[in-house]
C-alpha positions in Angstrom: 23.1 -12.2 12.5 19.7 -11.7 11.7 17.6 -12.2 8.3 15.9 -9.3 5.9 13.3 -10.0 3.9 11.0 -7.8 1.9 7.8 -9.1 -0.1 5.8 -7.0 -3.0 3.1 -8.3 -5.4 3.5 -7.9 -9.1 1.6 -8.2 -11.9 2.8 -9.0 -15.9 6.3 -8.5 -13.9 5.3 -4.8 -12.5 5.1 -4.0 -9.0 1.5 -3.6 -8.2 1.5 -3.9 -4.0 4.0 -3.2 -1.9 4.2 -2.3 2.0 4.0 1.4 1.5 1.9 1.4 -0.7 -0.6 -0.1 0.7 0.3 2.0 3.9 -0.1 5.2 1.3 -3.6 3.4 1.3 -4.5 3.5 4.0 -3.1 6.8 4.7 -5.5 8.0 2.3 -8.4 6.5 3.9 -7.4 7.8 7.7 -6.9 11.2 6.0 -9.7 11.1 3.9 -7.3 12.8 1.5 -4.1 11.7 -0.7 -2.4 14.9 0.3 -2.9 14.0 4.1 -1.7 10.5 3.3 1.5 12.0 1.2 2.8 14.4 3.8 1.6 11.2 6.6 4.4 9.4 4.3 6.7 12.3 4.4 7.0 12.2 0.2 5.7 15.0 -2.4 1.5 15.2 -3.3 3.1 14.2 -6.8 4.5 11.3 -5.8 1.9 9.8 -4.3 -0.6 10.7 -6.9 2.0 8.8 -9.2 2.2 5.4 -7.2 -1.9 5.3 -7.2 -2.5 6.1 -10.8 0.3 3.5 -11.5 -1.3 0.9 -9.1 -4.9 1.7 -10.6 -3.2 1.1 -14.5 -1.7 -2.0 -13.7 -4.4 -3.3 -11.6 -6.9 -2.1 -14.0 -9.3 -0.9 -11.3 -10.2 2.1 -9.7 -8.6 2.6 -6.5 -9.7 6.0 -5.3 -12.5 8.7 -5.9 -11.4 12.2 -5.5 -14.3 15.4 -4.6 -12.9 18.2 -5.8 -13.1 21.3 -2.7 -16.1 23.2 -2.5 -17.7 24.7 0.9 -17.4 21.5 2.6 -13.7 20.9 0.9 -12.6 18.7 -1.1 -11.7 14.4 -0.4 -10.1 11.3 -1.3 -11.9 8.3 -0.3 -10.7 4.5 -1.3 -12.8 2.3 -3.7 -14.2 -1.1 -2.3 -11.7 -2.5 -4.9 -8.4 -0.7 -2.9 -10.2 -1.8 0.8 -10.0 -5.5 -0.8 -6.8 -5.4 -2.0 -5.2 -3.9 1.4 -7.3 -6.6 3.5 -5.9 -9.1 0.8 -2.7 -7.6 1.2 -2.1 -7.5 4.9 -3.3 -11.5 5.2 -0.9 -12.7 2.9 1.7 -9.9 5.1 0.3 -11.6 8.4 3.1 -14.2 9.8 5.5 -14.0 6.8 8.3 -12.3 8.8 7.4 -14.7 12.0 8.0 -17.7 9.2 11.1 -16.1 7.4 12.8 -16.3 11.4 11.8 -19.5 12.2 13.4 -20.3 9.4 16.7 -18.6 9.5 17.0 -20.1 13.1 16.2 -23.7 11.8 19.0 -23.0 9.4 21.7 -21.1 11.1 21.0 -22.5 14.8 21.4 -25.7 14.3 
């Protein structure tokens, strides 16, 4: 046996942070675009544009600026606000699965 655990952050009782999205983050900052991060992810532009506006309207903050394409093309690049909330994000992540097996071998290892 072995334990499963999955954490998320929500806000007014709506998911706001999750692992993927935060990885759809920062996809979008190592592609420098959202489309780049949504085929990265393996799921539709549409979606992906979906999960960030939803995050941005329940966060109320802007998490990306987009540059529409021009000669130099176009970009996505991540707010200050979204580089916060993934560093926020991945220390609260940091040591939670190490803590959820120590635990479930305390418990069922007795």
């Amino acid at each position: 046996m072995e334990p499963r655990s999955k954490f998320w952050i929500e806000k007014d009782g709506e998911l706001v942070l999750s692992d993927w999205r935060v990885d759809l983050l920062e996809a979008i900052e190592e592609t420098g675009s959202l489309s780049g991060a949504a085929e990265r992810l393996g799921v539709h532009y549409r979606r992906a544009w979906g999960k960030i506006k939803e995050m941005e309207e329940r966060l109320r903050v802007t998490l990306i600026v987009t540059q529409s394409g021009g000669v130099d093309g176009g970009g996505t690049q991540l707010t200050p606000q979204a580089q916060d909330y993934i560093r926020k994000y991945r220390k609260f992540r940091a040591g939670l699965r190490e803590l959820v097996d120590r635990r479930f071998k305390e418990t069922f290892e007795e």
